[in-house]
N, C-alpha and C positions, 0 to 999 in steps of 0.2 A: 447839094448839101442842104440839109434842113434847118427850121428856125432853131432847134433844138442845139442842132451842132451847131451853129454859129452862135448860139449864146456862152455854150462851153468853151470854144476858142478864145472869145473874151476872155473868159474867168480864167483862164489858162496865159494870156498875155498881159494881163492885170495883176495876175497875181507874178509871175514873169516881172515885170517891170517893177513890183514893190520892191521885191527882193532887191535887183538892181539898184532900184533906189535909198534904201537902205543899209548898204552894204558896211557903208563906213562906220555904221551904227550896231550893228549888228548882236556884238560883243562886248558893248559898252556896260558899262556898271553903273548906275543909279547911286544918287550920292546916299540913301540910306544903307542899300546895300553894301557901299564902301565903308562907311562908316560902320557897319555891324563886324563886316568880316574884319579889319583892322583892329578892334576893340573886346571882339569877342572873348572868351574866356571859358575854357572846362568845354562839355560836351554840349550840342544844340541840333539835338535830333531835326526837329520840325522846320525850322529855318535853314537848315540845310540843303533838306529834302527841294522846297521850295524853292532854293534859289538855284539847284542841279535841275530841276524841272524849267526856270523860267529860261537858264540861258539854253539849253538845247532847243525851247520851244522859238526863241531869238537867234537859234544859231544857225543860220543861213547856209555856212558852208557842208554842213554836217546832213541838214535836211536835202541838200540840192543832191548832194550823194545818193543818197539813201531813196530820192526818187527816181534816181539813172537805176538803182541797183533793182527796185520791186517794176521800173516800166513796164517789162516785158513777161512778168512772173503774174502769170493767172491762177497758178492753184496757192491754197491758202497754205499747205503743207511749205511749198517753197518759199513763201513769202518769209513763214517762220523760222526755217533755214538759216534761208542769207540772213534776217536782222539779228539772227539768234550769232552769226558767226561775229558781224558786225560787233555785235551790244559786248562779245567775250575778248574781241580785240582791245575792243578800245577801256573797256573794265579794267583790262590786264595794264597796262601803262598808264592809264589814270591814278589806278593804286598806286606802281612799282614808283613812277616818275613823281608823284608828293612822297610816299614816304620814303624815298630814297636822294632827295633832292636833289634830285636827275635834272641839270639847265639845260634846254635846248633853248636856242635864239628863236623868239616865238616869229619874228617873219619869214624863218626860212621854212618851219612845221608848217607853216600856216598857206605858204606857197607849194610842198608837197600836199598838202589837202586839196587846194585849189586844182592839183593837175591829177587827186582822185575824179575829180568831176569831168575833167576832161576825159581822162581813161574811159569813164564809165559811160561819156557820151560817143566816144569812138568806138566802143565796142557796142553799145547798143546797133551803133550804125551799120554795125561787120564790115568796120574799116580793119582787123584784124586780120581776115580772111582773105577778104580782097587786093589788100596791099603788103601783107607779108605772108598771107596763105598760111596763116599758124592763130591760134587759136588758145588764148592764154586760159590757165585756169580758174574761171570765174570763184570758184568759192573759194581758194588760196588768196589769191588777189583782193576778197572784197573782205576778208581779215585781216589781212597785212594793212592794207588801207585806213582798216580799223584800229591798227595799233599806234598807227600814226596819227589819227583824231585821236586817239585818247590822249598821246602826247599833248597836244594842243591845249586838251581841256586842261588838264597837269599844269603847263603853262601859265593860263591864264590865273589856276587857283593858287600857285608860286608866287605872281604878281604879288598878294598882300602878306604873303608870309606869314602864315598862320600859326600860331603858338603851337610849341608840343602836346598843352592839358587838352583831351579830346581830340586829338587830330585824327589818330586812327577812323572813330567812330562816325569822326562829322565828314572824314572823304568817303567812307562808303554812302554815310544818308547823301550824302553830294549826287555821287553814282546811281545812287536810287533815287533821287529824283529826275535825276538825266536820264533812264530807264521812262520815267514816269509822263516827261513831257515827251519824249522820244514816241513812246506808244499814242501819246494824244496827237501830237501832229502826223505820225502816217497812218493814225485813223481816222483822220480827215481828208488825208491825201488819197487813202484808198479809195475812201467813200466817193470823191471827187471823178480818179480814176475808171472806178468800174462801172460808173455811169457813163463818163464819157465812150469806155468801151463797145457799149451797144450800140453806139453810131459809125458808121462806113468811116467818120471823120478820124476817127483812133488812128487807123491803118495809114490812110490819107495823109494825117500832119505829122504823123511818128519822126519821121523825117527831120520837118521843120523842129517838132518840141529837143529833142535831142542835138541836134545844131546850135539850139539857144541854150541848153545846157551843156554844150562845150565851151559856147562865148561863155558864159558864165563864168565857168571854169579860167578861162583864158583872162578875163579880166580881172579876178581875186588872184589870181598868178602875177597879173603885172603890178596889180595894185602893193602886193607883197612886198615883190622885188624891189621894186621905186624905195619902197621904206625901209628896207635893209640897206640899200645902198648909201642913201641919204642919210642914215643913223650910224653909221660904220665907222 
């Protein structure tokens, strides 16, 4: 392996480990941000945008998906696809679950997201194939998944309990900006990616990177669970 590949597997376990390290933070809110969305009043196009862009660009569980889902997807056609089926899932009950004030208990959402990662690192793996010889349907699966992260985000925007005046208006800019940081961090991920790809190392640690995105998965799963059981 080259300097080249071994500089990438760095940046690939470095960035690996922030995440990890980060986990607990992830989804936290900033005390202006609590304070704005708690206070707020009528319609707030621009901050809304803004703060649906910073939590997807923070939201660990959502990107570590969404990197199982394009690992393997080399044409750009596909790539648009899947995140296009993604970005309609999770639109859909983002919407439905604020304005319908649909409660789900966010650690148990939060622990089905965590085992999208897993899914999507076992299937990368064709642990599918191999061990039950069947072969799920990746674009059903990687919307439904999606409608399940949108739950989540739903969720979290429930937490402050946003007034009726503008609510409509400011979950869609929310949406749009979750779009907006969505598109910025897996155009960084690509870029990342498809560099890596032209080295023998792609094919090589595929393997390994997908195994740590199932521990990923596995441990936003138990992290969940611990906290629903203990707040019960």
């Amino acid at each position: 392996m080259n300097i080249s590949s071994v500089n990438i597997m760095r940046i690939i376990i470095i960035l690996t480990g922030l995440l990890a390290s980060f986990s607990l933070f992830a989804h936290g809110v900033d005390e202006n941000t609590k304070q704005f969305l708690t206070s707020n009043q009528g319609v707030s196009i621009i901050p809304f945008i803004y703060i649906g862009a910073k939590h997807m660009v923070t939201g660990y569980d959502h990107l570590l998906f969404l990197v199982g889902v394009i690992f393997f997807l080399f044409r750009t056609k596909d790539v648009v696809l899947y995140v296009s089926l993604f970005t309609v899932g999770h639109s859909i009950t983002l919407l439905f679950g604020v304005l319908n004030d649909v409660q789900i208990n966010a650690y148990l959402i939060d622990t089905i997201i965590g085992l999208s990662i897993v899914y999507k690192g076992f299937d990368n793996l064709g642990g599918f194939k191999r061990i039950f010889n069947y072969q799920p349907n990746t674009q059903a699966a990687v919307m439904i998944f999606g409608l399940f992260h949108g739950f989540g985000l739903a969720t979290k925007i429930q937490e402050f309990q946003l007034p009726d005046d503008g609510l409509i208006a400011n979950i869609i800019a929310f949406n749009v900006g979750v779009e907006i940081g969505q598109f910025l961090a897996l155009g960084l991920v690509l870029i990342l990616m498809n560099f890596w790809r032209k080295h023998s190392s792609f094919m090589q640690f595929s393997t390994t990177a997908n195994t740590l995105l199932m521990s990923g998965g596995l441990m936003l799963v138990g992290f969940q669970l611990t906290g629903y059981f203990v707040n019960i």
